[in-house]
PAKOL-819689 format. One record per residue (C-alpha): residue number from 1; x, z, y. Coordinates in Angstrom, 1 decimal. Example, Ala and Ser with C-alpha at 12.3 -4.5 7.8 and 13.67 -1.06 7.14 Angstrom:
<pts>
<pt><n>1</n><X>12.3</X><Z>7.8</Z><Y>-4.5</Y></pt>
<pt><n>2</n><X>13.7</X><Z>7.1</Z><Y>-1.1</Y></pt>
</pts>
This chain:
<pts>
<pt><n>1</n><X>-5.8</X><Z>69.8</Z><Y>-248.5</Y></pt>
<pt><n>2</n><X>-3.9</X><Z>72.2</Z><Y>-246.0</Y></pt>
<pt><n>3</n><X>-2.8</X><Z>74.3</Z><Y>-249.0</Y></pt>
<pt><n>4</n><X>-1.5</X><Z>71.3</Z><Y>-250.8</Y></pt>
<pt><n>5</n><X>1.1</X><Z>70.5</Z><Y>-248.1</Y></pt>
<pt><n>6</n><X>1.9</X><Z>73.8</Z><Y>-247.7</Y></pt>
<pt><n>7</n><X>2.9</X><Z>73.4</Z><Y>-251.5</Y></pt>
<pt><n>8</n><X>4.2</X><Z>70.5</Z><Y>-250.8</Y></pt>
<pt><n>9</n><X>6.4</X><Z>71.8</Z><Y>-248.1</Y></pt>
<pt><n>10</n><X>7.9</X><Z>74.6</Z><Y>-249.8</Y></pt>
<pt><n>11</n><X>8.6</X><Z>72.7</Z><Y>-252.7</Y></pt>
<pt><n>12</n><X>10.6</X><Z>70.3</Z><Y>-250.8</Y></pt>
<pt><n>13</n><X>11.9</X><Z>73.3</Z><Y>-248.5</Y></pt>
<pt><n>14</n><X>13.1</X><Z>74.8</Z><Y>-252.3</Y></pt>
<pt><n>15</n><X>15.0</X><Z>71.8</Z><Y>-253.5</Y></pt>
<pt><n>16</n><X>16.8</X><Z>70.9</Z><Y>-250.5</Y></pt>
<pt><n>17</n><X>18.3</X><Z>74.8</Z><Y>-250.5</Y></pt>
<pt><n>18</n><X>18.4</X><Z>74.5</Z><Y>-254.6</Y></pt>
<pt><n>19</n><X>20.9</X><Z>70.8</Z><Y>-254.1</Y></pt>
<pt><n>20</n><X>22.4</X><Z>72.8</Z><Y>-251.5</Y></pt>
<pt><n>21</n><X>23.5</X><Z>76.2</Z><Y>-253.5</Y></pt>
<pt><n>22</n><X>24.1</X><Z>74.1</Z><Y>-256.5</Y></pt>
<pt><n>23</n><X>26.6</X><Z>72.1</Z><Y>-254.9</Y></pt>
<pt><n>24</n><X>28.6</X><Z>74.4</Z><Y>-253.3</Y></pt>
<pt><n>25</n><X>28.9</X><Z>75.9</Z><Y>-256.6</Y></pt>
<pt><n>26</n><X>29.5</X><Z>73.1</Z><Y>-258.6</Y></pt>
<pt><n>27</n><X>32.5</X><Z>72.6</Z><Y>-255.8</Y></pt>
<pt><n>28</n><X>33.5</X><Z>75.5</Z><Y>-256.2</Y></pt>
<pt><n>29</n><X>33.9</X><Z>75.4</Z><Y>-260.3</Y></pt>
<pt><n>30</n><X>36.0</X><Z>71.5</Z><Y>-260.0</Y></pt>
<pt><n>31</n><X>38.2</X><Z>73.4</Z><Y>-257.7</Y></pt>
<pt><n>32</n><X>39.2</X><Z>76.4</Z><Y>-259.7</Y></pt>
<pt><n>33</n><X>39.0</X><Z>74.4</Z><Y>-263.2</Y></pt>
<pt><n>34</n><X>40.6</X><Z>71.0</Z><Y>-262.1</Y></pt>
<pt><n>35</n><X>43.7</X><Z>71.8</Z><Y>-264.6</Y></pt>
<pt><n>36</n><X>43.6</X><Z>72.3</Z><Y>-268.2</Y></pt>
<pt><n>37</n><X>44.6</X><Z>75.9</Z><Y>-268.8</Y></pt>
<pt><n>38</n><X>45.3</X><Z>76.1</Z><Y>-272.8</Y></pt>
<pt><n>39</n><X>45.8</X><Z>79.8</Z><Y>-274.3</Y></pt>
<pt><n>40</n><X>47.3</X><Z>80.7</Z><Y>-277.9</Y></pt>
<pt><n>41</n><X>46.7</X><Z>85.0</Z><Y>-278.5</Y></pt>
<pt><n>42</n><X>47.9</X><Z>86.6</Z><Y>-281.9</Y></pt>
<pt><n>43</n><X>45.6</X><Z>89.4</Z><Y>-282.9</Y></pt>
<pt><n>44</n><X>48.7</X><Z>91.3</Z><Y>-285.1</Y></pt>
<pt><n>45</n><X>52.2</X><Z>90.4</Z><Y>-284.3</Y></pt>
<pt><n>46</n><X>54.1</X><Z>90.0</Z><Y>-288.2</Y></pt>
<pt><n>47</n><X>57.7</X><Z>91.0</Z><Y>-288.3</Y></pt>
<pt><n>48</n><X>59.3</X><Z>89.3</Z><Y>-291.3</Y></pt>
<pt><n>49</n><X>62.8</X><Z>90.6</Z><Y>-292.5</Y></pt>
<pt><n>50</n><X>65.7</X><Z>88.9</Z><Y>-291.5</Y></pt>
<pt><n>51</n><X>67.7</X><Z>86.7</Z><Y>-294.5</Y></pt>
<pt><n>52</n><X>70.6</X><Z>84.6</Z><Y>-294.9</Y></pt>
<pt><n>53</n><X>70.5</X><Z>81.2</Z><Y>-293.4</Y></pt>
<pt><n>54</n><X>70.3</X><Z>79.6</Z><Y>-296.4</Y></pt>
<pt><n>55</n><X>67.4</X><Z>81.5</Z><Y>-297.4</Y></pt>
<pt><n>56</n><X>64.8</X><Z>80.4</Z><Y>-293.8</Y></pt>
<pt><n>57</n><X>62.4</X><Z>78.1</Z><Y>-295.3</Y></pt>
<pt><n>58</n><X>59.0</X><Z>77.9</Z><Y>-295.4</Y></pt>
<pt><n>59</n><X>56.5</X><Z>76.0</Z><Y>-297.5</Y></pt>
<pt><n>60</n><X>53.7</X><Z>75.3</Z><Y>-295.4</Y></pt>
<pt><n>61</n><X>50.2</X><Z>74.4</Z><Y>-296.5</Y></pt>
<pt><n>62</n><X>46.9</X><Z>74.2</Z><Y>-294.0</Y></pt>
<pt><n>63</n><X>43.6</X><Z>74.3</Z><Y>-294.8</Y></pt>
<pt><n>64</n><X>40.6</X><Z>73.8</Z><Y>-293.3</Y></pt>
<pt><n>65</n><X>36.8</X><Z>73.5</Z><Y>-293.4</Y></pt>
<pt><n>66</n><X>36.0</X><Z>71.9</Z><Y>-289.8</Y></pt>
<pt><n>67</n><X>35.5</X><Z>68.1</Z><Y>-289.8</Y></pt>
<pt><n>68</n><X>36.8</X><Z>68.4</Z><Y>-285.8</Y></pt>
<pt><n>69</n><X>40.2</X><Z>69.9</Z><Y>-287.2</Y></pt>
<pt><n>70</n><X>42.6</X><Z>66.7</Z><Y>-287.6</Y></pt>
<pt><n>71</n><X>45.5</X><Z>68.1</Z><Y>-290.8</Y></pt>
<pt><n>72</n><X>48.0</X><Z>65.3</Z><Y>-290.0</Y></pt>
<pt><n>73</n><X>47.9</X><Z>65.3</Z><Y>-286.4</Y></pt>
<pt><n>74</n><X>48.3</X><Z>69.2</Z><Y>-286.4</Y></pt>
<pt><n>75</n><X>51.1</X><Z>69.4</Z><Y>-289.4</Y></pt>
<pt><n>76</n><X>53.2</X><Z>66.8</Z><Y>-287.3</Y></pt>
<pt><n>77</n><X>53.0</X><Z>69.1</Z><Y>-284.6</Y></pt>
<pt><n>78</n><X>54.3</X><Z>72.4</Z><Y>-286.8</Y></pt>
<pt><n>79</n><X>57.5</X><Z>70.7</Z><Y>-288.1</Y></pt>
<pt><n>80</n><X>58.0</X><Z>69.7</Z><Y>-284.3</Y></pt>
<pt><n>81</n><X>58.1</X><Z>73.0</Z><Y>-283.5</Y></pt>
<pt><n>82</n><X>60.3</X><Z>74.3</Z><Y>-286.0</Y></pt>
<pt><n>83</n><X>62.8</X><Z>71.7</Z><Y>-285.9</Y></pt>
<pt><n>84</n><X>63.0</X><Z>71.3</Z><Y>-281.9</Y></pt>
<pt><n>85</n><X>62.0</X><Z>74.7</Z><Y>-280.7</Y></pt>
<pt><n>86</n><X>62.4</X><Z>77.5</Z><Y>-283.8</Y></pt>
<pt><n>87</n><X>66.2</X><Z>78.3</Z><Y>-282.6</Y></pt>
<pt><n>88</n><X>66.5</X><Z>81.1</Z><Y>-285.3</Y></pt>
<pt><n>89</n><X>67.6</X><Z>78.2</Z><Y>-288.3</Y></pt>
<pt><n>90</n><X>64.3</X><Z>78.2</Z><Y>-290.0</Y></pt>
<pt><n>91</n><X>62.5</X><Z>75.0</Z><Y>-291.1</Y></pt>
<pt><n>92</n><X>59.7</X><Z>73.7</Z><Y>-293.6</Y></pt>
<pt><n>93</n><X>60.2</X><Z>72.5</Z><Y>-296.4</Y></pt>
<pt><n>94</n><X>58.3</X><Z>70.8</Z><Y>-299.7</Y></pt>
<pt><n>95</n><X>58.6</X><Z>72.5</Z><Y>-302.3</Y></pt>
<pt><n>96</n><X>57.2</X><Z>76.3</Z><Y>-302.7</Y></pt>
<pt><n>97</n><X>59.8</X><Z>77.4</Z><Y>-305.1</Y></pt>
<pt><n>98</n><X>62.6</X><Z>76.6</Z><Y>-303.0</Y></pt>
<pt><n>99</n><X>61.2</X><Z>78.5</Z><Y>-300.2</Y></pt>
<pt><n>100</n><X>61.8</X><Z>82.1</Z><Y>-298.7</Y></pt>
<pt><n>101</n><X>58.7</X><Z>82.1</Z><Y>-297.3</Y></pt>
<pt><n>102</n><X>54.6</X><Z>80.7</Z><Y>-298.2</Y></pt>
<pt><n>103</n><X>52.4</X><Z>80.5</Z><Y>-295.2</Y></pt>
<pt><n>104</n><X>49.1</X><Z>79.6</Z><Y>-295.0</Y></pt>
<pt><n>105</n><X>47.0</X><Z>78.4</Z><Y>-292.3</Y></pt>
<pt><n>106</n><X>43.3</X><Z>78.0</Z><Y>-292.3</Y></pt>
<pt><n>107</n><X>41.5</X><Z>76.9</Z><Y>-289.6</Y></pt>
<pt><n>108</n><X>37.5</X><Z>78.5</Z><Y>-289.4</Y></pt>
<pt><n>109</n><X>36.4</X><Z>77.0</Z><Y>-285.7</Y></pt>
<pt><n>110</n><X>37.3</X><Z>74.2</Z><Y>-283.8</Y></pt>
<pt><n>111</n><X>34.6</X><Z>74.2</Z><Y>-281.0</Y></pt>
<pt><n>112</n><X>33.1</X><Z>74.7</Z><Y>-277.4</Y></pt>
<pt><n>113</n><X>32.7</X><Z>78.3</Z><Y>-277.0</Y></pt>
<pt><n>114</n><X>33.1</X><Z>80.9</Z><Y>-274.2</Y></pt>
<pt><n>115</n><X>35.8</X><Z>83.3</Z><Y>-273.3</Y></pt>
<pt><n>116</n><X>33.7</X><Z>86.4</Z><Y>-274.5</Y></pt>
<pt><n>117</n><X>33.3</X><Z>84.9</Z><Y>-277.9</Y></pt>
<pt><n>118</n><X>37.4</X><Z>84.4</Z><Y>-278.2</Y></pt>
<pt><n>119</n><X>38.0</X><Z>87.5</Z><Y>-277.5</Y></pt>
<pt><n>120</n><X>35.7</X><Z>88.7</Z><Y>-280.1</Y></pt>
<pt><n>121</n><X>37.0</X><Z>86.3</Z><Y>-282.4</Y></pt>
<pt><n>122</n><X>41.0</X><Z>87.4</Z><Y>-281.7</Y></pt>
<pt><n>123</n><X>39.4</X><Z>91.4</Z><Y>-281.9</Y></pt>
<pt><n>124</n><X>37.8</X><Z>90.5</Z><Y>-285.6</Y></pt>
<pt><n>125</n><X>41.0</X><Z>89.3</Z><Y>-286.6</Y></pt>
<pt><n>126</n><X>42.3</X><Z>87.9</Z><Y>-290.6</Y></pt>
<pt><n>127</n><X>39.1</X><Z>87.3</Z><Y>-292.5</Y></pt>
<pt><n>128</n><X>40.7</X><Z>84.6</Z><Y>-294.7</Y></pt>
<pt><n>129</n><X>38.4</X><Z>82.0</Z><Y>-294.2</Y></pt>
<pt><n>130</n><X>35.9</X><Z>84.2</Z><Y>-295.6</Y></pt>
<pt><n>131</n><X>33.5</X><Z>84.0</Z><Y>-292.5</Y></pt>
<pt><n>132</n><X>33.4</X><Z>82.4</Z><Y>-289.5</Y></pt>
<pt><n>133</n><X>33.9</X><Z>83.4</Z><Y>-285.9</Y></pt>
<pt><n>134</n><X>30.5</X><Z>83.8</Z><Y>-284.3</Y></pt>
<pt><n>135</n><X>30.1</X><Z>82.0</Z><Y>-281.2</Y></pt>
<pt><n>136</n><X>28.0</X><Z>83.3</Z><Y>-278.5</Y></pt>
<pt><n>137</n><X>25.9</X><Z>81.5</Z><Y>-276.4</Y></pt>
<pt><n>138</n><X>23.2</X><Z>82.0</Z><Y>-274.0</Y></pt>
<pt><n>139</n><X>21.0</X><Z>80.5</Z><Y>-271.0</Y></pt>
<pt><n>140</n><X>20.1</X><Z>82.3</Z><Y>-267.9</Y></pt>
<pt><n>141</n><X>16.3</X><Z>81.3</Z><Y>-266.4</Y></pt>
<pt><n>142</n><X>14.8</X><Z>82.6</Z><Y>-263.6</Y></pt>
<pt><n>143</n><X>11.4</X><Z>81.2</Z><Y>-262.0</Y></pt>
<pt><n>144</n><X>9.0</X><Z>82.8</Z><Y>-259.3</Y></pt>
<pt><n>145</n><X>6.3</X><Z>84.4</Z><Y>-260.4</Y></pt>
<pt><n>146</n><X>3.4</X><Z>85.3</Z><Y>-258.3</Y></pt>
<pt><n>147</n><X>-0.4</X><Z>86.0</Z><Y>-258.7</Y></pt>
<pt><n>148</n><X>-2.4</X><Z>83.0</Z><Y>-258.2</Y></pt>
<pt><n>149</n><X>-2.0</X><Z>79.7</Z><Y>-260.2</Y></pt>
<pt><n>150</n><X>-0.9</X><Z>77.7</Z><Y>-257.7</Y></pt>
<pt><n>151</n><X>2.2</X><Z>80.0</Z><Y>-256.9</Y></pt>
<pt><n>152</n><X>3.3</X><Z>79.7</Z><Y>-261.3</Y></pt>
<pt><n>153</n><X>3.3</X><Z>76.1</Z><Y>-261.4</Y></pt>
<pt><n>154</n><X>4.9</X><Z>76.1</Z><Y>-257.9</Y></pt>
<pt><n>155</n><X>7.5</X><Z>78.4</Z><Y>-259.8</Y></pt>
<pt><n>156</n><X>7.3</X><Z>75.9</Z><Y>-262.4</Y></pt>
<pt><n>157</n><X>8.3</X><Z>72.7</Z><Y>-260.3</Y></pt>
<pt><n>158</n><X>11.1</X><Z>74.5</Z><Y>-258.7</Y></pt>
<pt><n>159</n><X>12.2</X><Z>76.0</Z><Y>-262.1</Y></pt>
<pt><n>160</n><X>12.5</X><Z>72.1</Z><Y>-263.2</Y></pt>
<pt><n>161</n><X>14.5</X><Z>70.9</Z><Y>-260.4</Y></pt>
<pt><n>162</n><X>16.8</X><Z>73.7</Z><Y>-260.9</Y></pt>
<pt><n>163</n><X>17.4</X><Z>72.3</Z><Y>-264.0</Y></pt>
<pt><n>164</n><X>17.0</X><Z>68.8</Z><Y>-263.0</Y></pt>
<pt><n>165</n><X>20.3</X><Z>69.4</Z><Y>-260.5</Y></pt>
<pt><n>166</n><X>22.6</X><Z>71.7</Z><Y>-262.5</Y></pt>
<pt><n>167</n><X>22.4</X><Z>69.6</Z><Y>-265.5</Y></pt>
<pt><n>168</n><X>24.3</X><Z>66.9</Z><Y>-263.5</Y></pt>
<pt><n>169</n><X>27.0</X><Z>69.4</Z><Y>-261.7</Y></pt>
<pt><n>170</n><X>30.3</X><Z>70.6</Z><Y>-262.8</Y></pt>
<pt><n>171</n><X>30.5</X><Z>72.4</Z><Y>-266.0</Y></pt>
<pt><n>172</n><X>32.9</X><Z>75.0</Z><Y>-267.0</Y></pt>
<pt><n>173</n><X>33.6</X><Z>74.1</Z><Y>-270.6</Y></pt>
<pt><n>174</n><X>36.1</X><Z>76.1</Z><Y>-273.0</Y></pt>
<pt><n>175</n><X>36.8</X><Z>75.6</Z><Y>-276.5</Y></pt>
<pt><n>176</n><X>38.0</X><Z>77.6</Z><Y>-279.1</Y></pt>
<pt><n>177</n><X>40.1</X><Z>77.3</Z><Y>-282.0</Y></pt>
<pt><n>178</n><X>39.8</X><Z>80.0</Z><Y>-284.9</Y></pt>
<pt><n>179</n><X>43.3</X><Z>80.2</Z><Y>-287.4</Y></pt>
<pt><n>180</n><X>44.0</X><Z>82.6</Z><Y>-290.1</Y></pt>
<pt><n>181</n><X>47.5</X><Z>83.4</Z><Y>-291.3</Y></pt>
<pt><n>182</n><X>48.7</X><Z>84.5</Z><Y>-294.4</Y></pt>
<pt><n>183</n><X>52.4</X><Z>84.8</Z><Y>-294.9</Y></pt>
<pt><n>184</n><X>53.8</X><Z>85.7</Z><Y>-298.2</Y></pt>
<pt><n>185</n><X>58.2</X><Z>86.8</Z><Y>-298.3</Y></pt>
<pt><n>186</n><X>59.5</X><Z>86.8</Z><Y>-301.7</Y></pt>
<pt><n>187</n><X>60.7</X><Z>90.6</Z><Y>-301.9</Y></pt>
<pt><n>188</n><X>64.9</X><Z>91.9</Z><Y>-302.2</Y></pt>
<pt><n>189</n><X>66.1</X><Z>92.5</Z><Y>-305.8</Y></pt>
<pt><n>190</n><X>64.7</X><Z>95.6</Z><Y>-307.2</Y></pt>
<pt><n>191</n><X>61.7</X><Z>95.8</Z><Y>-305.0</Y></pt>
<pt><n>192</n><X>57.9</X><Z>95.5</Z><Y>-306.7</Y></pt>
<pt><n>193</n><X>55.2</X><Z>94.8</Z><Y>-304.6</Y></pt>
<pt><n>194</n><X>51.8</X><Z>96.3</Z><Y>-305.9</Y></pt>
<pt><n>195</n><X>48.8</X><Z>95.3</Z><Y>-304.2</Y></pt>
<pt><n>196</n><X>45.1</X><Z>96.9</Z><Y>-304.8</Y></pt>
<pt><n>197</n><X>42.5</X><Z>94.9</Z><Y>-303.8</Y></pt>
<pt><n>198</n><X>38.2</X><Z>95.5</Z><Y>-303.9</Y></pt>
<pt><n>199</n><X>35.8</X><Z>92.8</Z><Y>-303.7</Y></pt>
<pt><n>200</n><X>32.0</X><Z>93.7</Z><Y>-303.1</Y></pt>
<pt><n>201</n><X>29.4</X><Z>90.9</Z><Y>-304.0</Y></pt>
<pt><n>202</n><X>26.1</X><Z>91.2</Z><Y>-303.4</Y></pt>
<pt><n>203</n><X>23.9</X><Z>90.4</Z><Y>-306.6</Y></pt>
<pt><n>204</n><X>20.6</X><Z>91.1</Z><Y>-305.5</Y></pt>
<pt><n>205</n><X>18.1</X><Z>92.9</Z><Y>-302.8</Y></pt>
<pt><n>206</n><X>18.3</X><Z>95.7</Z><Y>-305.3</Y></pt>
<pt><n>207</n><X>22.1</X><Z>96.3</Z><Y>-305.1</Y></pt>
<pt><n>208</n><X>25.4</X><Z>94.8</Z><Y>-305.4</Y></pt>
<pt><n>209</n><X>28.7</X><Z>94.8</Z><Y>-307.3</Y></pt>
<pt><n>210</n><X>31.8</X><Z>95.5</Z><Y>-306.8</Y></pt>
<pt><n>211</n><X>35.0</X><Z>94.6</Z><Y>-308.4</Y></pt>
<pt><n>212</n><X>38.5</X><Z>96.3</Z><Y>-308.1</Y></pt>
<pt><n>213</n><X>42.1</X><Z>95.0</Z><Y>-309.2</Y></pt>
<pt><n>214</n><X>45.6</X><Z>95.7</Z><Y>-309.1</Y></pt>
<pt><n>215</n><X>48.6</X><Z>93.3</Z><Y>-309.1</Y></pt>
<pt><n>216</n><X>52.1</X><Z>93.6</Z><Y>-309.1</Y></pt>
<pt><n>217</n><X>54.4</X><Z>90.4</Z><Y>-307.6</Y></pt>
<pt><n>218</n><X>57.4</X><Z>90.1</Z><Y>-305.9</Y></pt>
<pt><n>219</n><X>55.9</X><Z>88.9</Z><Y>-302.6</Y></pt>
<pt><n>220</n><X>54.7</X><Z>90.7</Z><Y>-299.5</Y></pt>
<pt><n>221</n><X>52.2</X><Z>89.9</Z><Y>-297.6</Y></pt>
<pt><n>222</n><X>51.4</X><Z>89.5</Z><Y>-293.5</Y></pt>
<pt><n>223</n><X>48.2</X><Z>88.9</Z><Y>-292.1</Y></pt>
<pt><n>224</n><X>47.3</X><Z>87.8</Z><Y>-288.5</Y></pt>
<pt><n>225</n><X>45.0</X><Z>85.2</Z><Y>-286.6</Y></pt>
<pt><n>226</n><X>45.8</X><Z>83.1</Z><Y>-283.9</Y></pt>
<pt><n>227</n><X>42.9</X><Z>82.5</Z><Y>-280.9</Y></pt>
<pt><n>228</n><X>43.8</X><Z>79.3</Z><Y>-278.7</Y></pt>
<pt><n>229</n><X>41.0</X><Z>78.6</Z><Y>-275.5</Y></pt>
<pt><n>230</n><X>41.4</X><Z>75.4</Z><Y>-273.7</Y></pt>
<pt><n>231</n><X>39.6</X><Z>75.6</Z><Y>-270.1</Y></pt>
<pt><n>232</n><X>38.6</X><Z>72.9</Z><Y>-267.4</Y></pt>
<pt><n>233</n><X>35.7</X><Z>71.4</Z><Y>-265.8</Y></pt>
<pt><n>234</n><X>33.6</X><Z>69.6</Z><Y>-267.5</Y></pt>
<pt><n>235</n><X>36.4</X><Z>69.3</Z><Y>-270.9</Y></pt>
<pt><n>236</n><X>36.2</X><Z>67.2</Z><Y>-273.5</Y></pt>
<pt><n>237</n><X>37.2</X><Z>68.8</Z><Y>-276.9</Y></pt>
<pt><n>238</n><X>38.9</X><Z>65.3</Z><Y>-277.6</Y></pt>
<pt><n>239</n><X>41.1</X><Z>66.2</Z><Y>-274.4</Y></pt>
<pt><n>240</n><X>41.9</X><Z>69.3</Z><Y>-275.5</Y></pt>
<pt><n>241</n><X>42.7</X><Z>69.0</Z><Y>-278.9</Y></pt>
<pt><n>242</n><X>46.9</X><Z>67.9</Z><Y>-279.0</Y></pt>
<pt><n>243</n><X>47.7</X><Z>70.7</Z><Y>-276.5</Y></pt>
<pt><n>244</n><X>45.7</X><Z>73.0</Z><Y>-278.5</Y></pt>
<pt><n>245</n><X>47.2</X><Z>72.4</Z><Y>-281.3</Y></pt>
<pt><n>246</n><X>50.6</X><Z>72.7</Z><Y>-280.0</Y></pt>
<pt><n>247</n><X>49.9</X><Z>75.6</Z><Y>-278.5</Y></pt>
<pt><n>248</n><X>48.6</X><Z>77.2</Z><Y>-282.3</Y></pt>
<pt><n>249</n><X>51.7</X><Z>75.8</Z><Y>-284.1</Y></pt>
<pt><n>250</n><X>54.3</X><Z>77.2</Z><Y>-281.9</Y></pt>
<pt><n>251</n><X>52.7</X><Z>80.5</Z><Y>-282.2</Y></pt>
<pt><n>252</n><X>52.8</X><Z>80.2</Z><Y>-285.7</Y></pt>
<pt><n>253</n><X>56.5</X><Z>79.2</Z><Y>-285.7</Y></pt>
<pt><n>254</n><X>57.2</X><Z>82.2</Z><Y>-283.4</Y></pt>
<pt><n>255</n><X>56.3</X><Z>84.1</Z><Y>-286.1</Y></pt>
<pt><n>256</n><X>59.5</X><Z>83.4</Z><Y>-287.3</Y></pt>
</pts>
């Protein structure tokens, strides 16, 4: 009976310090994180060559795999930001053949991440769309463990009210938002552009493939990938979304 309350006791003793630490903390994380901090990072800057005014237009197309990712909503955002904030005369326009420029957007991740896994993402850099950035995520759990029984599920009780409290405190929440670039500038007169390109596919445990080609076009190409992190307490991707995505497309129109 005596050990029971003396259980008891400690258990109650643990919570009360457990609430305690967990709200500070939790205070502590609505404090710092109140604001929405939004971040675009290029992994490669692209320099194209400089051309007639005549000659700046773009045709733009983006793609995109991730149901989260809203086309319309981010496309009305890119010609925002190259008629309103592109001061260097360039602007999108329909049709490909009429254009100086091609670029392609695709978006791989549009999603709750952390900042380690953005920066891994923005070190990976172009992948066309060929994989996806790998998110990271992990759980840190800790308990008391002892020798007797009654000292593992007294571990055990705490463990759940740990969990029990931080479940309903502040949460720092960032998101993430993967995009590949491909540019392609239609070449001066008299220059060829030769591109080599190898392709490995796997066939089978026993071995694999692989598949090499040469073309010749008057196009060159730029490749880079634009990272953007939106950061606040306890976010909401829906929150987040418009200024991410004007964050993306005026790094993508700075390219210009």
């Amino acid at each position: 009976m005596k050990l029971s309350k003396l259980v008891v006791t400690k258990l109650s003793v643990a919570a009360i310090a457990i609430s305690l630490f967990s709200g500070c903390a939790a205070t502590k994380v609505a404090l710092s994180k109140k604001d929405l901090v939004v971040q675009s990072k290029i992994s490669t800057p692209v320099f194209v060559d400089p051309v007639a005014r005549e000659k700046r237009k773009i045709y733009v197309d983006v793609k995109s795999g991730v149901m989260e990712f809203d086309r319309r909503k981010f496309k009305k955002y890119l010609k925002e930001q190259f008629s309103v904030h592109n001061d260097n005369g360039y602007k999108i326009v329909d049709d490909p053949n009429k254009a100086q420029y091609q670029m392609v957007a695709y978006v791989l991740n549009l999603e709750q991440s952390s900042p380690t896994a953005a920066e891994a993402a923005l070190k990976t850099g172009f992948t066309g769309g060929s994989m996806g950035a790998s998110v990271a995520t992990g759980a840190v759990m800790g308990g008391l463990a002892g020798g007797s029984g009654s000292s593992v599920a007294f571990g055990g009780l705490v463990g759940g009210i740990a969990d029990t409290v931080s479940s309903s405190l502040v949460k720092d929440v960032t998101f993430m938002l993967v995009c590949d670039i491909q540019i392609k500038e239609k070449a001066g007169k008299g220059v060829i552009v030769r591109k080599d390109s190898k392709i490995d596919t796997k066939i089978s445990d026993a071995g694999q493939s692989r598949q090499t080609f040469s073309e010749v076009s008057n196009k060159k190409e730029f490749r880079t990938r634009i990272v953007t992190t939106a950061n606040k307490a306890n976010l909401k991707l829906e929150k987040a979304k418009d200024k991410m995505f004007q964050k993306t497309a005026y790094a993508m129109a700075s390219l210009f």
